[in-house]
Residue frames as qw, qx, qy, qz and C-alpha x, y, z in Angstrom:
[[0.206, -0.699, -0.664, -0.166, 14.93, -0.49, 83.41],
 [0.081, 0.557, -0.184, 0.805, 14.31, 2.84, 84.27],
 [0.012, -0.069, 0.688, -0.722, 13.64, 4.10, 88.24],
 [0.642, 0.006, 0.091, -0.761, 9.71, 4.90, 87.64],
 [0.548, 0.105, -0.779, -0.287, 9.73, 1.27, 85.80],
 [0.442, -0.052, -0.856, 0.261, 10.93, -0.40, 88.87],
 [0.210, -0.035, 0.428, -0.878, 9.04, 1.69, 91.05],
 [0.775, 0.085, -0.155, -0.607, 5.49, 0.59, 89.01],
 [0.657, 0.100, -0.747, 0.034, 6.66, -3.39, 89.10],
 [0.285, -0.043, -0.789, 0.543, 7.13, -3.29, 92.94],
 [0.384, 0.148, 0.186, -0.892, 4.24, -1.51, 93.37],
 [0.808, 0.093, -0.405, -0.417, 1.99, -3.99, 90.61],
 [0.451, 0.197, -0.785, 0.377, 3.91, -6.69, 92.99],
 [0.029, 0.017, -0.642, 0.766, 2.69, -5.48, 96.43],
 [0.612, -0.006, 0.043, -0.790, -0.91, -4.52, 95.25],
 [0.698, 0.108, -0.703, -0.077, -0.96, -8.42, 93.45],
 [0.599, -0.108, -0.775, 0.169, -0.22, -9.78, 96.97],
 [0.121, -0.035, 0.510, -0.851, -2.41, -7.96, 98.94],
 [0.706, 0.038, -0.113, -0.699, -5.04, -8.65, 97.07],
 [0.623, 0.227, -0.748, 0.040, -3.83, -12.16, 96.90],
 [0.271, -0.112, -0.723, 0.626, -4.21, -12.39, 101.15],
 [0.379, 0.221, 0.465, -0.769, -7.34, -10.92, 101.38],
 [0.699, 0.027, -0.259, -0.666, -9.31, -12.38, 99.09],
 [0.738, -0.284, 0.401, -0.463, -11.07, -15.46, 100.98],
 [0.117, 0.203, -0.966, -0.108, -9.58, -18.86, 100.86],
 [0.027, 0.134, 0.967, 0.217, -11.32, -21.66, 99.71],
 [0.037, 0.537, 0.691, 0.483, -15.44, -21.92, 99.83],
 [0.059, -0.620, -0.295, 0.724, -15.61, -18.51, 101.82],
 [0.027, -0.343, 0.179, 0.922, -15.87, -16.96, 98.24],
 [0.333, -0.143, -0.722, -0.589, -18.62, -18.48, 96.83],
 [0.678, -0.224, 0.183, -0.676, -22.37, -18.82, 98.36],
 [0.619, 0.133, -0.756, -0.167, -22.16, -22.64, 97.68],
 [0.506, -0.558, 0.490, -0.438, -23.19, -24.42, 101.34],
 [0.169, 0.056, -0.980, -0.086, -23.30, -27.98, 99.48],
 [0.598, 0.040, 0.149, -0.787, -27.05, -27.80, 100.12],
 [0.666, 0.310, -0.445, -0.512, -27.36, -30.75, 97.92],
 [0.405, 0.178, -0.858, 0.262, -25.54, -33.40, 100.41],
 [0.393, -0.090, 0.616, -0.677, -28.11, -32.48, 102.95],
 [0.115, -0.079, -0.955, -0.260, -30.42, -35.86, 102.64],
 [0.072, 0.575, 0.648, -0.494, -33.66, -34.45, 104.65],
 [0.320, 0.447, 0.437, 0.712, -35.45, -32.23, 102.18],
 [0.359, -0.888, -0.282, 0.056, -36.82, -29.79, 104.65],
 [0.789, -0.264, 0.200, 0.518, -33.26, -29.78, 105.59],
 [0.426, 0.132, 0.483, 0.754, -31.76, -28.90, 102.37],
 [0.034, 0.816, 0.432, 0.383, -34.76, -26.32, 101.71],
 [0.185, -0.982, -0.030, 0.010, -33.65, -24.12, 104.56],
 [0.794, -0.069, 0.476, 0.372, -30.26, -24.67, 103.69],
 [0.342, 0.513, 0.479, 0.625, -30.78, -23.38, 100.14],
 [0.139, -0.927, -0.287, -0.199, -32.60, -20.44, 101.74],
 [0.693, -0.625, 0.150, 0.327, -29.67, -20.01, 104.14],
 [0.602, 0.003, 0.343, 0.721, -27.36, -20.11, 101.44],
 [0.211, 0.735, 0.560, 0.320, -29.37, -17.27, 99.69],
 [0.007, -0.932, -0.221, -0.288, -29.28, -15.22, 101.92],
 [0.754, -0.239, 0.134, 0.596, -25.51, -15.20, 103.13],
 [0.165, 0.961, 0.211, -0.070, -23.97, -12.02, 103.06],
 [0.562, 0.445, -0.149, 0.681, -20.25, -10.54, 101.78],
 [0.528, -0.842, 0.107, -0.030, -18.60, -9.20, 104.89],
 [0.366, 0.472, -0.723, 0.347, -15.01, -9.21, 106.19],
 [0.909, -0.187, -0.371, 0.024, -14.01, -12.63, 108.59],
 [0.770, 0.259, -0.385, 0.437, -12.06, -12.66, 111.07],
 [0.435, -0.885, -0.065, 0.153, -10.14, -10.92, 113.99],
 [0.467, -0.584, 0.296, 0.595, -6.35, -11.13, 113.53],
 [0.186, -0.020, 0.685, 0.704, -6.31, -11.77, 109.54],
 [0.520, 0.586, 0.175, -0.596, -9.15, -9.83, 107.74],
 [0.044, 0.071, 0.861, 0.502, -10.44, -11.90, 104.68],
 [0.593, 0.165, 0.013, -0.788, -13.73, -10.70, 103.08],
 [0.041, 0.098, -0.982, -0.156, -16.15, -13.55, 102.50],
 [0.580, -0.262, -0.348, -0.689, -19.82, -14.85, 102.46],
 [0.121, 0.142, -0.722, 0.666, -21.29, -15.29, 105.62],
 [0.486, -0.599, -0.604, -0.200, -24.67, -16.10, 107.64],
 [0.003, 0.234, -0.287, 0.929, -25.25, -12.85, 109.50],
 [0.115, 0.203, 0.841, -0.488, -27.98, -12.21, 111.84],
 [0.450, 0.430, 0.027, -0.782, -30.04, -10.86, 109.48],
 [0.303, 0.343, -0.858, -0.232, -29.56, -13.77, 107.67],
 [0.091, -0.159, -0.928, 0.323, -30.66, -15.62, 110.17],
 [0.389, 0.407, 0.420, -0.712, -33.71, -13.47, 110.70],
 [0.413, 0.332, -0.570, -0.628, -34.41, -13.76, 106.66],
 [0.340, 0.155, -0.918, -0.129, -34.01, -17.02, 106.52],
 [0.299, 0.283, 0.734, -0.540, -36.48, -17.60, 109.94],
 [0.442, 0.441, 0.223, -0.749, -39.49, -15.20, 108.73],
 [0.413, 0.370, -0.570, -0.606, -39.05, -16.39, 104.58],
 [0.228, 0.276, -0.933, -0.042, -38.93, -20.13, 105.78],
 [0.615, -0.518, -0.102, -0.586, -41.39, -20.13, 108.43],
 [0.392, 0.169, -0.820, 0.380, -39.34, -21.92, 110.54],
 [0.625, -0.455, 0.108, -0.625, -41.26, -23.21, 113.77],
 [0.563, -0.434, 0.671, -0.209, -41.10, -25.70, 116.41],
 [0.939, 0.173, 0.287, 0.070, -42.03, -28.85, 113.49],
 [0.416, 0.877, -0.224, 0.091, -38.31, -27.93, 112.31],
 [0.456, -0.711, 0.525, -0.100, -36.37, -28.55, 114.96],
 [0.843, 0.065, 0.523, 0.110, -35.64, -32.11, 113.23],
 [0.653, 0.700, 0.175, 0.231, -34.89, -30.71, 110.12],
 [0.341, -0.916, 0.151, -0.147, -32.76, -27.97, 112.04],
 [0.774, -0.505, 0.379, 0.045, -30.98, -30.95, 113.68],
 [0.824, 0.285, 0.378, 0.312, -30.43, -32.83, 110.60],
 [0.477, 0.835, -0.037, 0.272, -28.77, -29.64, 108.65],
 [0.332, -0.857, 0.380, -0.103, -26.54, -29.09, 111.82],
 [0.782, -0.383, 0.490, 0.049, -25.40, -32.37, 112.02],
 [0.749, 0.381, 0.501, 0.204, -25.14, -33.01, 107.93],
 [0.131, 0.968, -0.030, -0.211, -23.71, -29.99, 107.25],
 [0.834, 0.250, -0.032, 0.491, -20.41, -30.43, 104.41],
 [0.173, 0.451, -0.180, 0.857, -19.80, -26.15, 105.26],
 [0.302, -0.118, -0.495, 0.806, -19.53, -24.43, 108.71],
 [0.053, 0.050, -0.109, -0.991, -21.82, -21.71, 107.43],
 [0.556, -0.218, -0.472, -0.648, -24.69, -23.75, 107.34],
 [0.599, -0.209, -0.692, 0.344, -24.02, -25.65, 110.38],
 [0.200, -0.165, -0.336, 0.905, -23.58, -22.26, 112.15],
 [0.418, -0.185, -0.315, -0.831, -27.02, -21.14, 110.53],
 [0.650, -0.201, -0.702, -0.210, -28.72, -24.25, 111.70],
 [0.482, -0.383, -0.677, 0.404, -27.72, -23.36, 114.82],
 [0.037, -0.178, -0.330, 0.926, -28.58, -20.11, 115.52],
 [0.515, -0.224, -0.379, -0.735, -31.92, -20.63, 113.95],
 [0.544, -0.214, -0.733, 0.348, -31.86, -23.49, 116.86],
 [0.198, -0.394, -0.492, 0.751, -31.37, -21.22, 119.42],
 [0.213, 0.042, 0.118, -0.969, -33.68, -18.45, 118.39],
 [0.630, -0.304, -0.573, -0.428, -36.61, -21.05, 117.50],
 [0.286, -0.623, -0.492, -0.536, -35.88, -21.77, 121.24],
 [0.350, -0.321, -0.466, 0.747, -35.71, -18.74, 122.73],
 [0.072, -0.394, -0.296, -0.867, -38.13, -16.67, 120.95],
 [0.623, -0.540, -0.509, -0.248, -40.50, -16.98, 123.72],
 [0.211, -0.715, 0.164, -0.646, -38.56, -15.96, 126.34],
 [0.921, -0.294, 0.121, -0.225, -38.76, -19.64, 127.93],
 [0.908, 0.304, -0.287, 0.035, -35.45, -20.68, 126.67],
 [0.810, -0.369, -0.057, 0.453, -31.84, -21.39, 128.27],
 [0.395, 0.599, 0.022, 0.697, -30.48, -18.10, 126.29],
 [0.295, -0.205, -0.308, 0.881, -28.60, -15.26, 128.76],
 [0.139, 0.931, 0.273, -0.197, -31.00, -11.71, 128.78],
 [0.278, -0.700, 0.272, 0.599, -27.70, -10.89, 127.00],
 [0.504, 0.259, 0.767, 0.302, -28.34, -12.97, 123.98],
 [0.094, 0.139, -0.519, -0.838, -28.88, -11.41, 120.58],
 [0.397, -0.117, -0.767, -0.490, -31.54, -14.67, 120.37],
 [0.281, -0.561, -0.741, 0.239, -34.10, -13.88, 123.34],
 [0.050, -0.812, -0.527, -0.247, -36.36, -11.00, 123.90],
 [0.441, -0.814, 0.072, 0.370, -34.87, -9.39, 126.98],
 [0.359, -0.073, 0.238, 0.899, -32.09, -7.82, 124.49],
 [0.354, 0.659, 0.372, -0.550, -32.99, -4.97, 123.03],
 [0.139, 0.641, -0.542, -0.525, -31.06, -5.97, 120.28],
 [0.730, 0.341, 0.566, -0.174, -33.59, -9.13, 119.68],
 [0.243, -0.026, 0.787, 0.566, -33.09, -10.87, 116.20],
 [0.097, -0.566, -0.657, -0.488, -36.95, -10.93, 115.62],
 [0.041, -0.334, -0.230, 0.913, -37.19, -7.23, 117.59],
 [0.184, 0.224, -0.303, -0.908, -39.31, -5.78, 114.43],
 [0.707, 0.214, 0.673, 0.046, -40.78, -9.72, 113.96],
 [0.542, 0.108, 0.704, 0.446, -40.89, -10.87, 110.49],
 [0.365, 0.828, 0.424, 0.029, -42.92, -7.66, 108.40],
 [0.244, -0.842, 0.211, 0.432, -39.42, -5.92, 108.52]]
């Protein structure tokens, strides 16, 4: 085999298992949240919405894997589209607790904590993404953004 050959093989080698390590393990690569196991149909409706609107980002701190993800916009999406409001909070519970993926559990809760702290009344630092006093408020724009 000639030099350039082996050069292109170790090269088609190295690219192969980089890409191979960054592309997201298991259901990080697919929007799927298992929506369907959630037994509360409220539940499972924001859920589905949740899953929707899950976004393709990179994970992580030490090991960088791209994947779908429930950003805060997400979260805001998923509030305003859903109407989410204090008769939720059960439904809220029931996705947090019934959750089969992280990502929806981790939705469930930060829709928790901004249902309540949107008011300003809640247990959230003035550092909090999910209470007014940031200026970097989730529902800053409210819901016509």
């Amino acid at each position: 085999m000639s030099k350039r050959g082996v050069t292109f093989s170790i090269v088609a080698v190295l690219v192969g298992l980089v890409t191979y390590g960054l592309w997201p393990a298991g259901n990080l690569r697919t929007r799927d949240l298992q929506c369907g196991a959630i037994p509360d149909a409220r539940a499972q409706g924001i859920c589905r919405r949740l899953e929707q609107e899950l976004q393709w980002s990179w994970l992580g701190h030490a090991i960088i894997a791209p994947g779908w993800r429930v950003s805060f916009e997400s979260v805001r999406r998923t509030y305003c589209s859903e109407r989410i409001g204090l008769q939720d909070i059960a439904a809220l519970e029931v996705l947090r607790r019934a959750a089969k993926d992280w990502r929806a559990e981790s939705g469930a809760d930060s829709l928790l904590r901004l249902l309540r702290n949107k008011d300003g009344n809640g247990d959230e630092d003035a550092a909090s993404i999910f209470t007014p006093a940031n200026s970097s408020f989730i529902l800053k724009d409210g819901c016509a953004a």
